[in-house]
DSSP file (Angstrom, degrees, kcal/mol; ACC not computed):
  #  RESIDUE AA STRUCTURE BP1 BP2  ACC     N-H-->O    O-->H-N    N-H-->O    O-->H-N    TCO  KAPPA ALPHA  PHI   PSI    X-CA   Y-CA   Z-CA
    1    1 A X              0   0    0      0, 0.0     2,-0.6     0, 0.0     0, 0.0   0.000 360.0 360.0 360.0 142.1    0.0    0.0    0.0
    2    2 A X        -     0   0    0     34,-0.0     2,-0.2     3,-0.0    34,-0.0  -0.888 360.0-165.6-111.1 132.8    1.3    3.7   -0.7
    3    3 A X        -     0   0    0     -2,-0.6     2,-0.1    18,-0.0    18,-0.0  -0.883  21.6-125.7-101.8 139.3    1.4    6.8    1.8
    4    4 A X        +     0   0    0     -2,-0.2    18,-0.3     2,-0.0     2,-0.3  -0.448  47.5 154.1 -85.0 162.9    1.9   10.2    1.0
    5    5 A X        -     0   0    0     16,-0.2     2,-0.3    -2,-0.1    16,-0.2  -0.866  40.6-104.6-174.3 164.1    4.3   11.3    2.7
    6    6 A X  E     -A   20   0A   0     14,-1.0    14,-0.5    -2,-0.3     2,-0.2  -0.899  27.0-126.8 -55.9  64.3    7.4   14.1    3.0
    7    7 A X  E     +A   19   0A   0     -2,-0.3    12,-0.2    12,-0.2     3,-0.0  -0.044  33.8 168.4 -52.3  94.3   11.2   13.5    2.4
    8    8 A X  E     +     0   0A   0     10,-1.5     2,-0.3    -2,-0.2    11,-0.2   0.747  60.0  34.5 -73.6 -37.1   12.7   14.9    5.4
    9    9 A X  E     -A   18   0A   0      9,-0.9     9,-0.6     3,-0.0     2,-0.4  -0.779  48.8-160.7-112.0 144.7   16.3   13.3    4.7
   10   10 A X  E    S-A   17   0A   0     -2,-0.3     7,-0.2     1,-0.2     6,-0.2  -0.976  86.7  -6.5-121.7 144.8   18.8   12.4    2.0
   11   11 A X  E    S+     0   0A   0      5,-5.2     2,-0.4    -2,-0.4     5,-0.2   0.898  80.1 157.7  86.8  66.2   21.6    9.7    3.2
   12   12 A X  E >   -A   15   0A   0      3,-2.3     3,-3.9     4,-0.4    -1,-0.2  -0.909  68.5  -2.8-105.9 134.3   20.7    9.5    6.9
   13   13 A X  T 3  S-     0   0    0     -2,-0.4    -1,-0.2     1,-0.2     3,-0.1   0.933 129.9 -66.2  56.1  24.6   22.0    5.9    8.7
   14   14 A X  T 3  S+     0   0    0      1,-0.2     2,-0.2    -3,-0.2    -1,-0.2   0.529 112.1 118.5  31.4  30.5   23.1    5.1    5.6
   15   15 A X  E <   -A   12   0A   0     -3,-3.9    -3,-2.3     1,-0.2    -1,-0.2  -0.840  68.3-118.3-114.1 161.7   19.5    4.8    3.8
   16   16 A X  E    S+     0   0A   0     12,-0.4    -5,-5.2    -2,-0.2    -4,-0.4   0.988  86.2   9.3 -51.1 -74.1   18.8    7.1    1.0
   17   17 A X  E     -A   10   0A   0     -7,-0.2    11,-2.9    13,-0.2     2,-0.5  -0.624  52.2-147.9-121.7 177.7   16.1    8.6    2.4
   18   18 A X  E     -AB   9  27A   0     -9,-0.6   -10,-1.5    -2,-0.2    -9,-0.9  -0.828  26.2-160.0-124.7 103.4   14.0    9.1    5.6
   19   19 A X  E     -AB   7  26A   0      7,-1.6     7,-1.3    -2,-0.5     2,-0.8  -0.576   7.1-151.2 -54.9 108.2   10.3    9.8    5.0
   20   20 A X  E     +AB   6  25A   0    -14,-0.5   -14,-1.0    -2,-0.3     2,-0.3  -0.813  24.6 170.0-114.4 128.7    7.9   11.4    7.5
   21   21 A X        -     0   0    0     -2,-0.8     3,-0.4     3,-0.6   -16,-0.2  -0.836  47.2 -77.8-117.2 171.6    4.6   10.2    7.0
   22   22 A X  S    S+     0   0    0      1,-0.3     2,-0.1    -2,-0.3     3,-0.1   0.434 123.6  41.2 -25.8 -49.7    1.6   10.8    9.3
   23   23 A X  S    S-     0   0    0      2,-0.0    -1,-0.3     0, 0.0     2,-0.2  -0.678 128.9 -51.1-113.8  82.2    2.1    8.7   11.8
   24   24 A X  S    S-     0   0    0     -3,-0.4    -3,-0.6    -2,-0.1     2,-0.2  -0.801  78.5 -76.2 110.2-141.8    6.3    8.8   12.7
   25   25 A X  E     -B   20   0A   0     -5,-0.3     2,-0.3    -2,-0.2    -5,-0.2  -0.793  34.1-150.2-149.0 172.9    8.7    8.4   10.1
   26   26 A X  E     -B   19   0A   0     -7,-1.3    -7,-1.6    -2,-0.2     2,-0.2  -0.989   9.7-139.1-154.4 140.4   10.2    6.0    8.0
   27   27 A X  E     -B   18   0A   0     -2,-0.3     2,-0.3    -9,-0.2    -9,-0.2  -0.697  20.0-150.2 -94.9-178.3   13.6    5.3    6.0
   28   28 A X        -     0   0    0    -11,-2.9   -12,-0.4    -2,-0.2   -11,-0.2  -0.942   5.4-146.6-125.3 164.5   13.3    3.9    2.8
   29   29 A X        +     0   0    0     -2,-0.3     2,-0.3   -14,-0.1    -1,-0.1   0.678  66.1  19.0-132.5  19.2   16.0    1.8    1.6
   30   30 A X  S    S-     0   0    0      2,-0.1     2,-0.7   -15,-0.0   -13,-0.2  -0.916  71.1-119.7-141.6 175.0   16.8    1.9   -1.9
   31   31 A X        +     0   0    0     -2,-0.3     2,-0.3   -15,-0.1     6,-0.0  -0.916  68.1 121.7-111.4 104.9   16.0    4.6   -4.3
   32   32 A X  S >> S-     0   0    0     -2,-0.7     4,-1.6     4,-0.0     3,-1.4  -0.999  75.6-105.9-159.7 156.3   14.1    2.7   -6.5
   33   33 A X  T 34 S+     0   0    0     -2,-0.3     4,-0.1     1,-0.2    -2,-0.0   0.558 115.1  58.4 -57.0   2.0   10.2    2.9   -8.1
   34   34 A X  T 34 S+     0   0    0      1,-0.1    -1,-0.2     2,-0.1     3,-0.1   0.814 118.9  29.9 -96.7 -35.3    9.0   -0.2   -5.8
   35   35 A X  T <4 S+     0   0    0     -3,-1.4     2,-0.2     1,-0.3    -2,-0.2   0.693 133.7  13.2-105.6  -2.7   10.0    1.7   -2.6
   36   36 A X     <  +     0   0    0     -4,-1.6     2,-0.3    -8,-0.1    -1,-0.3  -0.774  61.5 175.6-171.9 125.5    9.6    5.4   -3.3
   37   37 A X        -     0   0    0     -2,-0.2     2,-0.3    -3,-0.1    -5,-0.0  -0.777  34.7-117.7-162.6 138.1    7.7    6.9   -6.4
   38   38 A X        -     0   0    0     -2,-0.3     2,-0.2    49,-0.0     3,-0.0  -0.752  43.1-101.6 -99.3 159.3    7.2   10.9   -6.8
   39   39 A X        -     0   0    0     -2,-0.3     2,-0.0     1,-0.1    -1,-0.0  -0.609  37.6-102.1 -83.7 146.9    3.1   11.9   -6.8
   40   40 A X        -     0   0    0     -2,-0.2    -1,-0.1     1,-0.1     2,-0.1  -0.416  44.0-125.5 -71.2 142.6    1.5   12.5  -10.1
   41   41 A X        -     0   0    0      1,-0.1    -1,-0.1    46,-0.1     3,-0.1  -0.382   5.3-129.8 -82.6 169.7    1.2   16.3  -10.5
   42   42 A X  S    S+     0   0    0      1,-0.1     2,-0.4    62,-0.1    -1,-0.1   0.886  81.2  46.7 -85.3 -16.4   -2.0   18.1  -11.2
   43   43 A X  S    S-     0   0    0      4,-0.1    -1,-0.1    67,-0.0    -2,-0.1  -0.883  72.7-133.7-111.6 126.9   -1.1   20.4  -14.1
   44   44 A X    >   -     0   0    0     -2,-0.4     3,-1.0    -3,-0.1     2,-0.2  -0.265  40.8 -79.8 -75.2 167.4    0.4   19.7  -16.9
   45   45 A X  T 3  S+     0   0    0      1,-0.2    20,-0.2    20,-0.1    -1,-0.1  -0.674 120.1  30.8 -71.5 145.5    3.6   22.1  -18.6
   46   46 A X  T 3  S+     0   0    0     18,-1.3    -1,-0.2     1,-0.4    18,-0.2  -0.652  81.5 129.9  48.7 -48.5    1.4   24.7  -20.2
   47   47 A X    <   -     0   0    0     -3,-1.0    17,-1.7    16,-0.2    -1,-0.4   0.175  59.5-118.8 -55.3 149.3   -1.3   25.0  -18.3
   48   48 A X  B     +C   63   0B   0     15,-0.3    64,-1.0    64,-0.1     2,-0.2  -0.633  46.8 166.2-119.7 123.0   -2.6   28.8  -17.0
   49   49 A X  E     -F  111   0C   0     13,-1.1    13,-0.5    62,-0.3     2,-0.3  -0.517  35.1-143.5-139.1-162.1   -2.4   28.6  -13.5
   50   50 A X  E     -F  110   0C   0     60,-1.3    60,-2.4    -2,-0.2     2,-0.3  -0.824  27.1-154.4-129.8 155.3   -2.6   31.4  -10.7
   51   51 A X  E     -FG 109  60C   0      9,-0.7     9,-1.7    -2,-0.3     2,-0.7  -0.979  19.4-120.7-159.3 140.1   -0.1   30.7   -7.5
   52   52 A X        -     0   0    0     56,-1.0     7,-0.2    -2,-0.3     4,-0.1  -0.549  20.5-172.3 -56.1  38.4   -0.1   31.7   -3.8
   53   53 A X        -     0   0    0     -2,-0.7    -1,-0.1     5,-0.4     6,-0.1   0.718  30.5-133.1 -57.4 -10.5    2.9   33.4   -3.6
   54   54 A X  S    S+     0   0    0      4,-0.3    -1,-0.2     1,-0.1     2,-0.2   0.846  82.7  99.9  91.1  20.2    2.4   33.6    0.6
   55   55 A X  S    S-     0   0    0      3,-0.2     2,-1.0     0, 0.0    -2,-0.1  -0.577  99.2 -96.0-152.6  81.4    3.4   37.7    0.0
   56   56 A X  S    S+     0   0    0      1,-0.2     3,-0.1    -2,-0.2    -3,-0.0   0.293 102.8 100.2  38.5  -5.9    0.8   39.5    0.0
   57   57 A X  S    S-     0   0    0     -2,-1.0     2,-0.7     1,-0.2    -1,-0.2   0.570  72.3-147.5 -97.2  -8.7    0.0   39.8   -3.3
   58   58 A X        -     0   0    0     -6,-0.1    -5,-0.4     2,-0.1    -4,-0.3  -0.639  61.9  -0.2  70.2-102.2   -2.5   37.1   -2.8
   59   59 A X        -     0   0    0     -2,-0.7     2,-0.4    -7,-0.2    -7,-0.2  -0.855  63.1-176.9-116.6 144.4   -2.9   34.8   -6.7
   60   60 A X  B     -G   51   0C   0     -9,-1.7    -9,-0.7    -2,-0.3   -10,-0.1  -0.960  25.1-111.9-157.3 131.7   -0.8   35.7   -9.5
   61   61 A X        +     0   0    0     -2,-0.4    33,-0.3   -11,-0.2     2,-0.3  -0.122  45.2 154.0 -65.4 150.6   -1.0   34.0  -13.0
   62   62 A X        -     0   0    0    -13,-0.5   -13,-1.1    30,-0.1     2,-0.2  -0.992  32.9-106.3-162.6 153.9    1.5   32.3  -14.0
   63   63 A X  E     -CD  48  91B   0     28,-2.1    28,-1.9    -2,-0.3     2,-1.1  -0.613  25.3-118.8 -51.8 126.3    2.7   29.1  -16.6
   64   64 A X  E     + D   0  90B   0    -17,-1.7   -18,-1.3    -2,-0.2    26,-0.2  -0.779  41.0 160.3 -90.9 132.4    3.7   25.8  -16.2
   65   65 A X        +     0   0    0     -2,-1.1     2,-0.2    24,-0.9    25,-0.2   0.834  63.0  10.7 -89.9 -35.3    7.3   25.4  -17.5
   66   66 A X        -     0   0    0     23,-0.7     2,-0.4     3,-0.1    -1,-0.2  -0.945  53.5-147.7-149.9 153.7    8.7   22.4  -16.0
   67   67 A X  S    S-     0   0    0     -2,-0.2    21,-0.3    21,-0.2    20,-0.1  -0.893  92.5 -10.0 -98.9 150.2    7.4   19.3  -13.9
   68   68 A X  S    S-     0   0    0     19,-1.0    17,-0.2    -2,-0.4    20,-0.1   0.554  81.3-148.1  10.6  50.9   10.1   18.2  -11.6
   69   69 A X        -     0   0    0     14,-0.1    16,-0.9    15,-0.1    17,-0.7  -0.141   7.5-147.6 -29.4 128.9   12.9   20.3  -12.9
   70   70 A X        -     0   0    0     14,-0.2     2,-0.2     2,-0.2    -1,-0.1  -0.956  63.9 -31.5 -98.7 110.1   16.3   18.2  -12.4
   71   71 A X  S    S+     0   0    0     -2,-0.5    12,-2.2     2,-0.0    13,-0.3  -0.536 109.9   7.1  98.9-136.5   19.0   20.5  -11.7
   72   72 A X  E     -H   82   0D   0     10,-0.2     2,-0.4    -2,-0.2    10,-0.2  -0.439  44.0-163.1 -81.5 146.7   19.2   24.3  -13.4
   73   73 A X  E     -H   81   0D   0      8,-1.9     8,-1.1    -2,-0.1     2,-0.2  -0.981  11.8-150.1-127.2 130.8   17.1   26.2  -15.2
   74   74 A X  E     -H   80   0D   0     -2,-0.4     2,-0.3     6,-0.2     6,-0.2  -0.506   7.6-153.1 -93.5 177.3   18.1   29.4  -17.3
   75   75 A X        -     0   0    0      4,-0.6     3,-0.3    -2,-0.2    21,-0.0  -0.642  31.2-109.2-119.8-178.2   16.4   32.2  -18.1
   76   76 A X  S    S+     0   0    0     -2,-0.3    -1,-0.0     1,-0.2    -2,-0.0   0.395 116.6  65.0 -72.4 -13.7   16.3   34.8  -20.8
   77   77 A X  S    S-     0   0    0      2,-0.3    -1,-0.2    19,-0.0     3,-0.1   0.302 115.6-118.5-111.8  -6.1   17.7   37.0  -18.2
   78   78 A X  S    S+     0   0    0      1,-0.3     2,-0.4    -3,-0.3    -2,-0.1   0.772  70.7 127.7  30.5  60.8   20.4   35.2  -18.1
   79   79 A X        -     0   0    0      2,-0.0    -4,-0.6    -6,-0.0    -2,-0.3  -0.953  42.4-146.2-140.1 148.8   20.1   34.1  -14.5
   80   80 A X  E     +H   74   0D   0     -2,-0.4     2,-0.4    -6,-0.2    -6,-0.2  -0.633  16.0 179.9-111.8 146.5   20.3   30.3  -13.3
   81   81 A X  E     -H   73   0D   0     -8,-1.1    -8,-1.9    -2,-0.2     2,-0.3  -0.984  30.2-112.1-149.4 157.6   18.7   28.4  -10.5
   82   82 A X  E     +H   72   0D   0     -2,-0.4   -10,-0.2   -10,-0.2   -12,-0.0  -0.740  34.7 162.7 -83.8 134.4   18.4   25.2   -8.7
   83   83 A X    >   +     0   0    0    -12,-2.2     3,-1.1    -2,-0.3    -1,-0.1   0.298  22.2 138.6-119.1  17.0   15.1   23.7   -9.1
   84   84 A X  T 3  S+     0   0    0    -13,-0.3   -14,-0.2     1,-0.2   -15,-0.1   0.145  73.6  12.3 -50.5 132.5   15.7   20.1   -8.2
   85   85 A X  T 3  S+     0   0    0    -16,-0.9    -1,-0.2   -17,-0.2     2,-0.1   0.851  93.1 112.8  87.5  10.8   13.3   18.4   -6.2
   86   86 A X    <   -     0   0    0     -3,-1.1    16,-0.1   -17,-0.7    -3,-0.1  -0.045  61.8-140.7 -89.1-165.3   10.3   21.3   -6.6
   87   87 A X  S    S+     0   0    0     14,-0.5   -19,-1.0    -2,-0.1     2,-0.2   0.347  84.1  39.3-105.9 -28.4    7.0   19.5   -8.9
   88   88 A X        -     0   0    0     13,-0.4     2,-0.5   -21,-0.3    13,-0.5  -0.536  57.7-169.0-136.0  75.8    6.5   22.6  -10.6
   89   89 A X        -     0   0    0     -2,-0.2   -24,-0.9    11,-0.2   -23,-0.7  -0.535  27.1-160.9 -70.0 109.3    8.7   25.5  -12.1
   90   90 A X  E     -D   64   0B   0     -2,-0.5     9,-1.6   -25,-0.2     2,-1.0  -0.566   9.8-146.0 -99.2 111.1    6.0   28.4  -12.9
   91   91 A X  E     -DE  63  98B   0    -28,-1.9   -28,-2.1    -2,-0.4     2,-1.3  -0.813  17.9-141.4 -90.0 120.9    7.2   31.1  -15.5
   92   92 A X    >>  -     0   0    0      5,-2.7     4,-1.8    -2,-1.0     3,-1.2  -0.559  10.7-157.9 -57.9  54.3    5.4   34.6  -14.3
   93   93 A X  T 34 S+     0   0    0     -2,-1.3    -1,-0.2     1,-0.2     3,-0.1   0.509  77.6  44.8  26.2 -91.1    4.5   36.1  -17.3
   94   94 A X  T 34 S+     0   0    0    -33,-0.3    -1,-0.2     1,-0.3   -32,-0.1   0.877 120.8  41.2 -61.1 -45.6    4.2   39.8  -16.2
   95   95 A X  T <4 S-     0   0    0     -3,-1.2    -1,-0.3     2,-0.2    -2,-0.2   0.639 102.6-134.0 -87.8  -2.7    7.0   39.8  -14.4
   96   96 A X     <  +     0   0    0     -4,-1.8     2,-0.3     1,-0.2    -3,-0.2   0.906  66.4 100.6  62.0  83.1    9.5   37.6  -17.0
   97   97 A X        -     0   0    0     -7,-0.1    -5,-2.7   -22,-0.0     2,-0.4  -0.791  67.5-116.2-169.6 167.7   10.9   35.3  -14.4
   98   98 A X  B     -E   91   0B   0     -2,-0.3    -7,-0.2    -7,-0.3     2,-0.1  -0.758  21.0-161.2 -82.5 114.2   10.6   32.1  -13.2
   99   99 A X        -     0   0    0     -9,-1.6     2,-0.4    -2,-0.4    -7,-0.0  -0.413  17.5-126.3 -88.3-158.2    9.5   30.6   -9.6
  100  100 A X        -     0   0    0    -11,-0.2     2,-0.5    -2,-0.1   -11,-0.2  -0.900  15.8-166.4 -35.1 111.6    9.8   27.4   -7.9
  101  101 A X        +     0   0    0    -13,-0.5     2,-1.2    -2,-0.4   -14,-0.5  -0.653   7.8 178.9 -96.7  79.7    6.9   25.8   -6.6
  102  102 A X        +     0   0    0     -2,-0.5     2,-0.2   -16,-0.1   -13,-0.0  -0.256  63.9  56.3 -78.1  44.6    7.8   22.9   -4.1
  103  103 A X        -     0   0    0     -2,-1.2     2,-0.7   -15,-0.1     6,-0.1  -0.695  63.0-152.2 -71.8 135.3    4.7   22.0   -3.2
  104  104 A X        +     0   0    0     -2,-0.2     2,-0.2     4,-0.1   -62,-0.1  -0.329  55.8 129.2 -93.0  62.9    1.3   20.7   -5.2
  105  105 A X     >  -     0   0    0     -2,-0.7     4,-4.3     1,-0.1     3,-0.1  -0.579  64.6-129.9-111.9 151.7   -1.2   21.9   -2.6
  106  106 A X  T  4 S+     0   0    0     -2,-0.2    -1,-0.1     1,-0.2   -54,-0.1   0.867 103.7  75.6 -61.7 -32.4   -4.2   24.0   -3.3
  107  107 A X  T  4 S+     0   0    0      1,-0.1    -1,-0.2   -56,-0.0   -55,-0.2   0.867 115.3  13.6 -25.0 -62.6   -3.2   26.2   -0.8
  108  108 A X  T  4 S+     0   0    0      1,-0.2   -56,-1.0    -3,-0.1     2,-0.3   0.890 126.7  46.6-106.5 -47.9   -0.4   27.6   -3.2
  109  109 A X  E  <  +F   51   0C   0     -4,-4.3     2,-0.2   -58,-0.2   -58,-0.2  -0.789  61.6 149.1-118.0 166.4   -1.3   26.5   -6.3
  110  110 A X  E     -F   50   0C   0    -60,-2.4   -60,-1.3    -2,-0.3     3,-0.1  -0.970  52.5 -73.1-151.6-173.9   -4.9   26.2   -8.8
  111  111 A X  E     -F   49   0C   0     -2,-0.2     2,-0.3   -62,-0.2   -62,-0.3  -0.031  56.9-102.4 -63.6 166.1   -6.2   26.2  -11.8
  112  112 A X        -     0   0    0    -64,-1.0     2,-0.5   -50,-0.1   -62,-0.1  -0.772  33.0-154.6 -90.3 133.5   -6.3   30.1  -13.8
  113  113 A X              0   0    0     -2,-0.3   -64,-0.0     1,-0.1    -3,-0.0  -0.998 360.0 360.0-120.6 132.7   -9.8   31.3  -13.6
  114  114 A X              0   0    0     -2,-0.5    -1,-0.1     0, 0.0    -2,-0.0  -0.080 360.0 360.0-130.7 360.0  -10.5   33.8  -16.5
């Protein structure tokens, strides 16, 4: 059976990772698809989206650019960033730049309503 759960660790005790799921925590002990699996996102790259940025500015539209960006992403701007390990790298339109979005919660992110 699969639990959602939170990757609290990388290389702790010598397992990959250490997992905290609802009740306690867990390691896991390979990194491999039987024992640990990333969650399918909801939006695919394109998609019109608005996101939470948590700063006052309350939802602000935005792209999806990447699903689980591995490593860097450039910009036009010609500035670099890590986005390993997010679900979602969001290009902001109005503003030309990129965020990171590490979580797929409703909270922060939903669909664009036009």
């Amino acid at each position: 059976e699969w639990m959602s759960g939170v990757v609290t660790g990388h290389w702790v005790d010598g397992q990959p990772y250490t997992v905290a799921l609802d009740e306690g925590s867990v390691y896991v002990p390979n990194d491999e698809d039987k024992f640990i699996r990333r969650p399918a996102l909801r939006f695919q790259v394109g998609d019109r989206v608005e996101c939470n940025l948590h700063k006052g500015d309350g939802w602000v539209p935005g792209i999806v650019a990447a699903q689980w960006p591995n490593g860097t992403i450039e910009t036009d701007t010609d500035e670099a960033f890590s986005a390993k390990g997010a679900p979602y790298a969001i290009l902001m339109p109005k503003e030309r730049q990129f965020i990171i979005l590490g979580v797929d919660q409703d909270s922060c992110i939903r669909a664009l309503s036009e």
